[in-house]
Steps between C-alpha positions, in 0.01 A plus 500: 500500500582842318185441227232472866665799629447677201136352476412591804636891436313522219159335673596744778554837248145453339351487805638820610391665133153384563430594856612864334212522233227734596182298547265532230248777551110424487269539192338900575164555424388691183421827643157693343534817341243741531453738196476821580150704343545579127360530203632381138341663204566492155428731199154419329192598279198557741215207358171489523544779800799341732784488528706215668767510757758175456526472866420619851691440793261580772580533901092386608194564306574815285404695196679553163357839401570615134573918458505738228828717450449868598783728516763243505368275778168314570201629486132430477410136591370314197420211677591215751524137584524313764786262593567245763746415779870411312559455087263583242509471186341615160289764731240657249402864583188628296528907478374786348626522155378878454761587780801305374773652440836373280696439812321303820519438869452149660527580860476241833269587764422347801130359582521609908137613517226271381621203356398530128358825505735779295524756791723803385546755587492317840629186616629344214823693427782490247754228614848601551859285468770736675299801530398484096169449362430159287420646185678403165397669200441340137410590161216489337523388133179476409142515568448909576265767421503593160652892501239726411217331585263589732482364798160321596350650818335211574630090441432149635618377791404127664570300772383138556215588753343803308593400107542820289398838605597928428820596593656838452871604284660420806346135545263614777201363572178670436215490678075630432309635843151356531383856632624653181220556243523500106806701402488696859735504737357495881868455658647808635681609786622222745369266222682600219802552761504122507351405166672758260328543184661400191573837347566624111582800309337395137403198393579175653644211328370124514763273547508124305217317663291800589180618297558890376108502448454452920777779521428851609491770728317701729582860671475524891398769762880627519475545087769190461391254258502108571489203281200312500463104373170427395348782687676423849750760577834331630734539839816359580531388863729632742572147714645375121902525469581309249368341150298215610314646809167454523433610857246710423292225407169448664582777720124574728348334195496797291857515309577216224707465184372543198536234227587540142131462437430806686319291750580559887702129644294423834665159606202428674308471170646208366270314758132518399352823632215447751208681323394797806111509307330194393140401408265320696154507590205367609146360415367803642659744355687370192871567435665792740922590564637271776847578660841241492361306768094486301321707770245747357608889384294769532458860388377813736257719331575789731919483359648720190619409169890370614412674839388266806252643739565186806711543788507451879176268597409484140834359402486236775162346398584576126859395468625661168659277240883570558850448339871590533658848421561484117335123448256507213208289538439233302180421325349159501394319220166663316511810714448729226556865650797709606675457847653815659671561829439804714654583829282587787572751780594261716804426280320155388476397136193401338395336209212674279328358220326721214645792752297340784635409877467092594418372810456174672196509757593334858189302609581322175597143604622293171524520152140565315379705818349876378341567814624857485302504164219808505626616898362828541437526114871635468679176483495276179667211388765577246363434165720394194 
C-alpha cells in the first residue's frame, strides 16, 4: 500500500517538473549580412603597368580608381577599373607609371551616370562609409620611375578596341586633326580650347614603344611650340578624364589616335575602303575615271587648277564628285594620278584629280554612258 502511494507521488512529481520546462524554441533562420563598401589593398611592386587591389566590396556597379600621392593625400588619377555589384576580387588597375608615386590611393567610386562609362568629375563620385571617403593607401615597392630620368612626353597607351596608340606623361590620349597640315597647326581658338595642344619647353622625350625618329616639334601662331609625331602635331581632348579615354575618337571624322607607327587609327579602315575613283570605259572612248557606283567622271574646261568654276544650274546638270569633311578619297586600282579634295563655296567637298574638279553628268543613265562627252566642247571625260 505505502510502495503505490509512493509510486504514484513520484509519477505525479515528474509530471509537475515537466509541464514546467520551457518548450523548445524553433530553429531561426541564418540571417544575411550585407558588407558594407570597402576596399582591401595590400603593399606591392607595380608589373607590367598595374597594380592590383586584393578586393572590392562594391554597393552597385562602381569604379576602383588608382591615385598618385600629392601633398599627403590623393592626387592625380593614374587610372581606373571597373567593378561589379558585391565582392571582387584580384581587381587589376593598369596606370600611368610616369605619375606613380611611392605611396598610392585605391579609392571606391560609384558608377551613377552611365553604366560603364568613367564619368568624374560628375556622376560617379567617391563613395563614403560614415561620412569618410573609401580610400586606403599602400606602398609601392617596386616598379617606379627611375630618379633622374627624364620623363617621356609621349608613351603607349591601348585599349582592346583601338590597340596601341600616343599618349602623353600623364597617360592621356593623343590625338592628330585631319585639317592639320605637315608640321602645322590649324587649331586655334575654340579648337584648341577643346583640343589643347601638347605643349614643350625643349626637346621631347619618346617613351618605350615610341619611335624618337617620328618625334618633333613645331612652333604655333601664339610662339608656343608643340610636339609633332611623324609630322602631325598632337592635342589632348578635353571630354578625356582619365587614362584610358578615348572619347575623342572619331569625333566629326576628323580627330583620331595616332599609332606607334605614326599612322592615324580610323576604325573604319579595317573594313576594305570603297575606292571613290575607279577605271572604266568604253569602246568608244577607251578607258576614262568612273565614280564608287561606275558612272562616268568628267572634267570642265572652263574650271581652275584646284578651283571649280560649276555652281547653281551648272552644278545640278553637272553634279560634282563629292566626299565627307576630312575623308580622303581613295584611288582605284590602276588610276595612276594624284587625288585632291577642294572645298567649294557652297561648303561642299570635291574630289580633284591632277588638280582638276570631277563631275558626274545627269542625262547619264548607267555605267559606260559618256553622253556628256564633247557637250559644248568644255566637258570631257576624265582621262587616266
Amino acid at each position: 500500500m505505502c510502495s503505490g502511494v509512493i509510486a504514484g507521488l513520484l509519477a505525479l512529481v515528474t509530471l509537475i517538473v515537466a509541464a514546467c520546462q520551457p518548450a523548445p524554441l524553433a530553429p531561426m533562420a541564418p540571417t544575411e549580412v550585407t558588407r558594407l563598401p570597402s576596399v582591401t589593398v595590400a603593399d606591392q611592386p607595380i608589373v607590367n603597368g598595374t597594380v592590383t587591389i586584393a578586393e572590392v566590396v562594391s554597393d552597385g556597379p562602381g569604379w576602383l580608381v588608382v591615385h598618385a600621392q600629392k601633398d599627403g593625400k590623393p592626387g592625380p588619377v593614374l587610372g581606373h577599373s571597373a567593378v561589379s555589384d558585391g565582392v571582387n576580387t584580384n581587381v587589376v588597375v593598369k596606370i600611368d607609371v610616369s605619375g606613380a608615386t611611392e605611396t598610392l590611393y585605391a579609392m571606391l567610386h560609384t558608377d551613377a551616370g552611365t553604366v560603364g562609362t568613367y564619368e568624374f568629375p560628375g556622376p560617379d563620385v567617391p563613395v563614403k562609409v560614415e561620412g569618410k571617403i573609401v580610400t586606403p593607401s599602400f606602398k609601392v615597392t617596386g616598379g617606379l620611375p627611375m630618379p633622374g630620368a627624364a620623363a617621356p612626353t609621349l608613351m603607349l597607351g591601348s585599349t582592346d578596341e583601338l590597340g596601341e596608340f600616343l599618349v602623353d606623361a600623364d597617360g592621356m590620349t593623343l590625338y592628330a586633326f585631319l585639317k592639320d597640315e605637315p608640321g602645322k597647326s590649324n587649331c586655334y581658338g575654340a579648337c584648341a580650347d577643346n583640343w589643347p595642344p601638347l605643349l614643350v619647353e625643349g626637346e621631347p622625350v619618346a617613351g618605350e614603344g615610341v619611335n624618337a625618329d617620328l618625334l618633333g616639334t613645331t612652333t604655333r601662331d601664339d610662339g608656343s611650340v608643340q610636339v609633332t609625331y611623324n609630322d602631325w602635331p598632337l592635342y589632348r581632348f578635353a571630354g578625356d578624364s582619365a587614362p584610358g579615354d578615348t572619347n575623342g575618337q572619331d569625333v566629326k571624322e576628323i580627330w583620331y589616335v595616332v599609332g606607334p607607327d605614326g599612322e592615324l587609327i580610323r576604325e573604319e579602315e579595317e573594313e576594305a575602303a570603297t575606292p571613290t575613283v575607279l577605271l572604266g570605259g568604253n569602246d568608244a572612248l577607251g578607258e576614262f575615271l568612273v565614280g564608287a557606283n561606275g558612272m562616268t567622271l568628267y572634267i570642265f574646261t572652263n574650271d581652275e587648277p584646284g578651283k571649280s568654276n560649276c555652281y547653281g544650274q551648272c552644278a545640278e546638270n553637272w553634279p560634282p564628285l563629292l566626299v565627307e569633311e576630312g575623308e580622303k578619297p581613295v584611288a582605284g586600282e590602276g588610276v595612276p594620278g594624284k587625288l585632291g579634295v577642294i572645298e567649294r563655296e557652297d561648303g561642299g567637298y570635291q574630289v580633284t584629280y591632277n588638280d582638276k574638279p570631277l563631275y558626274f553628268w545627269a542625262k547619264d543613265k548607267q555605267p559606260g554612258d559618256a553622253t556628256g562627252h564633247g557637250v559644248k566642247d568644255v566637258w570631257f571625260v576624265a582621262i587616266p
